[in-house]
MMTF fields as JSON, N, C-alpha, C and O atoms, coordinates in Angstrom:
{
  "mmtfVersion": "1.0.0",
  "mmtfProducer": "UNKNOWN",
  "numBonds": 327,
  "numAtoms": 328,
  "numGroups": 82,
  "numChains": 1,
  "numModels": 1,
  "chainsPerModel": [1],
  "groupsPerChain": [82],
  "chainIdList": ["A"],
  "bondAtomList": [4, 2, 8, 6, 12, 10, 16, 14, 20, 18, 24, 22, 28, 26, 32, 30, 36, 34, 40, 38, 44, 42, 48, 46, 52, 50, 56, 54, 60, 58, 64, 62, 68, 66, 72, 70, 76, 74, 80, 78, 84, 82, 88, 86, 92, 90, 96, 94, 100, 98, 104, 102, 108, 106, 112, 110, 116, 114, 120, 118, 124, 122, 128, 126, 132, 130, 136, 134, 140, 138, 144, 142, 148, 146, 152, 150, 156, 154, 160, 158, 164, 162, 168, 166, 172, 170, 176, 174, 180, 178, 184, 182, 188, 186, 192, 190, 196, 194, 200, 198, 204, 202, 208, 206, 212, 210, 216, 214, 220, 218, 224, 222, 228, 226, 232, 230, 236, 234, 240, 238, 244, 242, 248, 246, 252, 250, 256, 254, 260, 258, 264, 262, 268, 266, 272, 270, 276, 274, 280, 278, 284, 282, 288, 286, 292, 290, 296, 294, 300, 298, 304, 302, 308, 306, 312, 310, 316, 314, 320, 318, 324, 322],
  "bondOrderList": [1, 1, 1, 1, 1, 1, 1, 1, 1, 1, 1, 1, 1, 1, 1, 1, 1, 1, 1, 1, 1, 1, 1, 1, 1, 1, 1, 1, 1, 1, 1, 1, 1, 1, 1, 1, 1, 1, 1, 1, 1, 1, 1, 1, 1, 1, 1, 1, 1, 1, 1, 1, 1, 1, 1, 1, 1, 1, 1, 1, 1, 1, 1, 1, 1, 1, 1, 1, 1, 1, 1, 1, 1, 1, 1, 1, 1, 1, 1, 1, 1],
  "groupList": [{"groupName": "UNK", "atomNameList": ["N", "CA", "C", "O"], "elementList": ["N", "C", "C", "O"], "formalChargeList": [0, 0, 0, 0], "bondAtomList": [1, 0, 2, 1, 3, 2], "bondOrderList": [1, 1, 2], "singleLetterCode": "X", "chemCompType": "L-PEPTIDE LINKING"}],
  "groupTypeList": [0, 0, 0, 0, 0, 0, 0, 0, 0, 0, 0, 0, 0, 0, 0, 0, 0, 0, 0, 0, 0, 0, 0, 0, 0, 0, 0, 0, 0, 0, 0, 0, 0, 0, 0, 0, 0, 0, 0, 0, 0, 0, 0, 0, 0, 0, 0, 0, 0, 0, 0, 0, 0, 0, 0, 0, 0, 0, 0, 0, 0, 0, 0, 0, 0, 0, 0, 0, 0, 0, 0, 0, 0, 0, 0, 0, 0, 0, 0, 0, 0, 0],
  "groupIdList": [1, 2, 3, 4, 5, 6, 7, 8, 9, 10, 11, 12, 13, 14, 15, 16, 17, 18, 19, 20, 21, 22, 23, 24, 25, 26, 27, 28, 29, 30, 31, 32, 33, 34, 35, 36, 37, 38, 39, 40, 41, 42, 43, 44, 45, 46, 47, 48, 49, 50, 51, 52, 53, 54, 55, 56, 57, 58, 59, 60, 61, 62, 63, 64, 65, 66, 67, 68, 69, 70, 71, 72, 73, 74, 75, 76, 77, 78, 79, 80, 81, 82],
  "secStructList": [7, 7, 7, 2, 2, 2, 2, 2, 2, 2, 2, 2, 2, 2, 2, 2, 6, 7, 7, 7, 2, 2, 2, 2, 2, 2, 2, 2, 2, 6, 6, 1, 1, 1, 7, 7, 7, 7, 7, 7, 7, 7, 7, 7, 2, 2, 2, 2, 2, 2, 6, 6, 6, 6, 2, 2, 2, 2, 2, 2, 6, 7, 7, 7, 7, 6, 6, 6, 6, 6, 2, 2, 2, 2, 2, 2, 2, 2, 2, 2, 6, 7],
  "xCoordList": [-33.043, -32.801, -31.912, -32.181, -30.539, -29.692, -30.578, -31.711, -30.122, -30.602, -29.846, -28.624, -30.707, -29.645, -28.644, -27.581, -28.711, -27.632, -26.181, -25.131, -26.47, -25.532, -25.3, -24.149, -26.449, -26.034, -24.983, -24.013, -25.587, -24.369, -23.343, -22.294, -23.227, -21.525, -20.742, -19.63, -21.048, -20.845, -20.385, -19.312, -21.554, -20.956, -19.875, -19.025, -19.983, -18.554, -17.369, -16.359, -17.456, -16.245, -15.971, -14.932, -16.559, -16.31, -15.993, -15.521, -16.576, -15.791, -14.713, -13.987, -14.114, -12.876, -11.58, -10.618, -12.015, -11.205, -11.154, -10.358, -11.675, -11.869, -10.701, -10.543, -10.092, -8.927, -8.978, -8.069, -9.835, -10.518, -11.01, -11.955, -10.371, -11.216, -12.247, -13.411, -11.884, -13.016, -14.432, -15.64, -13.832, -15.013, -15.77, -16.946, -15.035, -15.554, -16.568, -17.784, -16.12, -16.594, -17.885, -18.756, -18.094, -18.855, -19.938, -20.944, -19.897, -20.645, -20.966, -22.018, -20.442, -20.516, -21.828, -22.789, -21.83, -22.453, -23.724, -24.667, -23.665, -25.079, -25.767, -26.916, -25.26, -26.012, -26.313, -27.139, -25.475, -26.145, -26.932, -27.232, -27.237, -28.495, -29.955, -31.039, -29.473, -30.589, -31.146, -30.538, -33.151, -33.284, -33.242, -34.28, -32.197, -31.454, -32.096, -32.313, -32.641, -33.248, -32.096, -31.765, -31.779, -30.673, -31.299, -32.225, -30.296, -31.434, -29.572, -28.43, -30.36, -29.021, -29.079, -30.022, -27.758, -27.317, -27.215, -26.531, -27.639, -27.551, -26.35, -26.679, -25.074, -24.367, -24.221, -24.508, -23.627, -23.439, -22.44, -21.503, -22.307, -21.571, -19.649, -18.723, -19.691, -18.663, -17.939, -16.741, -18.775, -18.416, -17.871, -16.737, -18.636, -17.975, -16.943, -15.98, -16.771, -15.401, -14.459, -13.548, -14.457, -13.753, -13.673, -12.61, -14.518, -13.9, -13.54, -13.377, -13.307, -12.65, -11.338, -10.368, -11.19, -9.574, -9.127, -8.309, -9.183, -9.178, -8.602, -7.648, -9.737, -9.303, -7.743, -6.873, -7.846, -6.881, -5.353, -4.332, -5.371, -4.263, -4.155, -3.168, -4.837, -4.517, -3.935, -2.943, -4.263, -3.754, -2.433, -1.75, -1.923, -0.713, 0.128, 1.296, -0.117, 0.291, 0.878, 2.038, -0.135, -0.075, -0.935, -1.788, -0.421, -0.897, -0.193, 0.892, -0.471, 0.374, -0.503, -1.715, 0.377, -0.253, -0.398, 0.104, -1.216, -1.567, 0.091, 0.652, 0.252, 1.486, 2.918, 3.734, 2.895, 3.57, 2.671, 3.194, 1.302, 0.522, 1.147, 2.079, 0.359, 0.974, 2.302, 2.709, 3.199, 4.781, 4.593, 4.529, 4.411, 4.027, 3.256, 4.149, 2.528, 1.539, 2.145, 1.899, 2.84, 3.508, 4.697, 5.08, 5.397, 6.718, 6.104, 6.683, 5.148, 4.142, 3.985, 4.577, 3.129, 2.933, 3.816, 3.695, 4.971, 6.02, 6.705, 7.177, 6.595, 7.164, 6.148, 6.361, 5.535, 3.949, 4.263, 4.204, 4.647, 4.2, 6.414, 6.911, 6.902, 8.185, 8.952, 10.169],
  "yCoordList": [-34.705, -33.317, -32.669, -32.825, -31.725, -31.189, -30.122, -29.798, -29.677, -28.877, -27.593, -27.559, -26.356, -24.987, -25.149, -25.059, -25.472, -25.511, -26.4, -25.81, -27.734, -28.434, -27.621, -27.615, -26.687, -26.256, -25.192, -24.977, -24.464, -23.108, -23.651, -23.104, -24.865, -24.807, -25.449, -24.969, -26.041, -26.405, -25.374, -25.331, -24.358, -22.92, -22.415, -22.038, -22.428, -21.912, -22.456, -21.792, -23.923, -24.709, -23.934, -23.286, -23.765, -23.945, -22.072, -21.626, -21.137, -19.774, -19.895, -19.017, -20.527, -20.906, -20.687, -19.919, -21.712, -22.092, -21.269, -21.646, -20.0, -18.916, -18.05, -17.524, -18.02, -16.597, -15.901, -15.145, -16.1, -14.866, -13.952, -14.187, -12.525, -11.36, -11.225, -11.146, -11.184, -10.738, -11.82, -11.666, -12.55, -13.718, -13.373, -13.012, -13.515, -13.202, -11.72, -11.909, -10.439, -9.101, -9.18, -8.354, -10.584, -10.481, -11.267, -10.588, -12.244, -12.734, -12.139, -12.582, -11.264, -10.505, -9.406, -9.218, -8.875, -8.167, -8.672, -8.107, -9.819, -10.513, -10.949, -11.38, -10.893, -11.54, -10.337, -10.358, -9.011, -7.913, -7.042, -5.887, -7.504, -7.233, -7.821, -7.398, -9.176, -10.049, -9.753, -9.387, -9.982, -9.764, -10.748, -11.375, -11.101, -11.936, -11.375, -10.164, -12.394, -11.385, -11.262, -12.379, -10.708, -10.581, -10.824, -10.246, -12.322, -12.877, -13.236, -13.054, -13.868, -14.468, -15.869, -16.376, -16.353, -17.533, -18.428, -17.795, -19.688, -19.995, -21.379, -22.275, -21.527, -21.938, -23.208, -23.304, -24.032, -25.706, -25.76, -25.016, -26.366, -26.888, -26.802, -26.121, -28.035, -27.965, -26.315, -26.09, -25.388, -24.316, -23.599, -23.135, -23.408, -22.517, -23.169, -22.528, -24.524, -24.926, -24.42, -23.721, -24.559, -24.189, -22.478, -21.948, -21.838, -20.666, -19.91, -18.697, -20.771, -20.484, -21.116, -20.685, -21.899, -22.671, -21.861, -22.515, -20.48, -19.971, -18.642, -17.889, -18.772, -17.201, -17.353, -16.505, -18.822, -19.47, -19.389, -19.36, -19.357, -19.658, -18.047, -17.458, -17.465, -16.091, -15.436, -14.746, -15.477, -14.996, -15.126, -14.187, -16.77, -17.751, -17.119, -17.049, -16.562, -16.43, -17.155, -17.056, -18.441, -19.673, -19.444, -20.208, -18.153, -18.453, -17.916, -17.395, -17.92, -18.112, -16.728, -16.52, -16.034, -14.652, -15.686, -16.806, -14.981, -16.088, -16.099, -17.029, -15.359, -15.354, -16.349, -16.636, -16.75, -17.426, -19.328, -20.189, -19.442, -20.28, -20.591, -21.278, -19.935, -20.665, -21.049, -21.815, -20.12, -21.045, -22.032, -22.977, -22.38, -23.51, -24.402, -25.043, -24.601, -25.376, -25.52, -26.528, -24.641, -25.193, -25.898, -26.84, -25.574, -26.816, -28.061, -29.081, -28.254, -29.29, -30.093, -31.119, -29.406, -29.808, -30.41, -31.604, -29.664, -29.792, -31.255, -31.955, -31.476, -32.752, -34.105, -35.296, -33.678, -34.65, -35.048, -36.276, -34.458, -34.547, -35.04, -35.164, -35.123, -35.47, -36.97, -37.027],
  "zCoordList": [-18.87, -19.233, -18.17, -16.979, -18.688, -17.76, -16.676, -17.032, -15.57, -15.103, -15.039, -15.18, -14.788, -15.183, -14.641, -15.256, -13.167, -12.534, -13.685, -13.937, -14.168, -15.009, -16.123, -16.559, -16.876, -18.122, -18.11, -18.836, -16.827, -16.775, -16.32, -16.66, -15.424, -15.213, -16.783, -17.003, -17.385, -18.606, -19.498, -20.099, -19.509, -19.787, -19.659, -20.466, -17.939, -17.516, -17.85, -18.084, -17.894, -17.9, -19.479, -19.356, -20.976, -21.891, -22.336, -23.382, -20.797, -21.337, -20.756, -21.223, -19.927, -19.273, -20.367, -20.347, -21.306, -22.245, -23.028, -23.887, -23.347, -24.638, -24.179, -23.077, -25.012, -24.968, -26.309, -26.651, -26.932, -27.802, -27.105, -26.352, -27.239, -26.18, -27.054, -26.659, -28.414, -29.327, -29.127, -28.945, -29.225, -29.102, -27.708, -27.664, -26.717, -25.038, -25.397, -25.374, -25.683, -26.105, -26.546, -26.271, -27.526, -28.635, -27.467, -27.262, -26.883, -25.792, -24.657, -24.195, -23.994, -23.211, -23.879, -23.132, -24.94, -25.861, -25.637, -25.084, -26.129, -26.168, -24.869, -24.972, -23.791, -22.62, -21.827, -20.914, -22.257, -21.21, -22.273, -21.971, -23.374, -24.157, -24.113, -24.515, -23.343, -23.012, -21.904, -20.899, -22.076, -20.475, -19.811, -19.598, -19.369, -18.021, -17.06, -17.096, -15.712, -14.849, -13.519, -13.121, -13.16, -12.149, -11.025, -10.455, -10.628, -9.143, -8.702, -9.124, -7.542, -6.606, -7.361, -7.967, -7.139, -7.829, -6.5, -5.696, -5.94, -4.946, -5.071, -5.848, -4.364, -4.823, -3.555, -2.362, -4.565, -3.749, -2.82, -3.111, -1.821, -0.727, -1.365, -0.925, -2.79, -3.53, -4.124, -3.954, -4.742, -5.138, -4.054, -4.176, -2.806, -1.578, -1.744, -2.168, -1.505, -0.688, -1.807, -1.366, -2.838, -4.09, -3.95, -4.274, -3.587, -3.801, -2.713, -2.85, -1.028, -0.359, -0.666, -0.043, -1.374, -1.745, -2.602, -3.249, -3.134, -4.069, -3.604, -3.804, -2.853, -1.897, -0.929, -0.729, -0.452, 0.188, -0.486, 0.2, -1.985, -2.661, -3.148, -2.707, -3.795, -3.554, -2.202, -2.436, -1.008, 0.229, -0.205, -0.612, -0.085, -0.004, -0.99, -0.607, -2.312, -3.541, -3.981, -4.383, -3.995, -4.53, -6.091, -6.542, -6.738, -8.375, -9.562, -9.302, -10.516, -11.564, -12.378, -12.319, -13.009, -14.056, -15.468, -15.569, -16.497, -17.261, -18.401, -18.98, -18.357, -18.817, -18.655, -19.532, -17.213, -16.758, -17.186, -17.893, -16.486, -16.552, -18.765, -19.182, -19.386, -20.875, -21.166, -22.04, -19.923, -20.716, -20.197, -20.983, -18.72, -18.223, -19.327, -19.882, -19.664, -20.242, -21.667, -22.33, -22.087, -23.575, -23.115, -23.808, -21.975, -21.957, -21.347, -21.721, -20.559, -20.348, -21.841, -22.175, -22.533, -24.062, -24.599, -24.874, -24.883, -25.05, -24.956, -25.852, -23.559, -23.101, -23.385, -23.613, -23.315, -23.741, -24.821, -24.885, -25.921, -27.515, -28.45, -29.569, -26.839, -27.033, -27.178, -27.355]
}
């Protein structure tokens, strides 16, 4: 059996991928309707390092607006499917 810790990142990985706002809106809806109990999330060795590499590439302005990120990824596609 997964553990929360595995189920929610699974989660995460799979709202990652949603660019339905409506869809996101509609989930968002439902989880701050739920009683969720608001605790601290205690996070792994891997996640810090990840979200100091993060913070790291923001400083750097080492990132991409999502705008830019999809042309990217459709001429990626693009070339893939060429």
């Amino acid at each position: 059996m997964a553990t929360t810790t595995e189920i929610r990142n699974r989660l995460i990985d799979r709202l990652m991928a949603i660019n339905n706002s409506e869809y996101l809106t509609a989930l968002e809806k439902i989880i701050e309707s739920s009683n969720v109990q608001q605790s601290k999330v205690m996070l792994t060795e891997e996640q810090k390092i990840m979200l100091a590499m993060s913070d790291d590439d923001i400083k750097n302005g080492s990132v991409l607006d999502q705008e830019s990120l999809n042309e990217e990824e459709l001429k990626w596609l693009t070339k893939k499917t060429s």
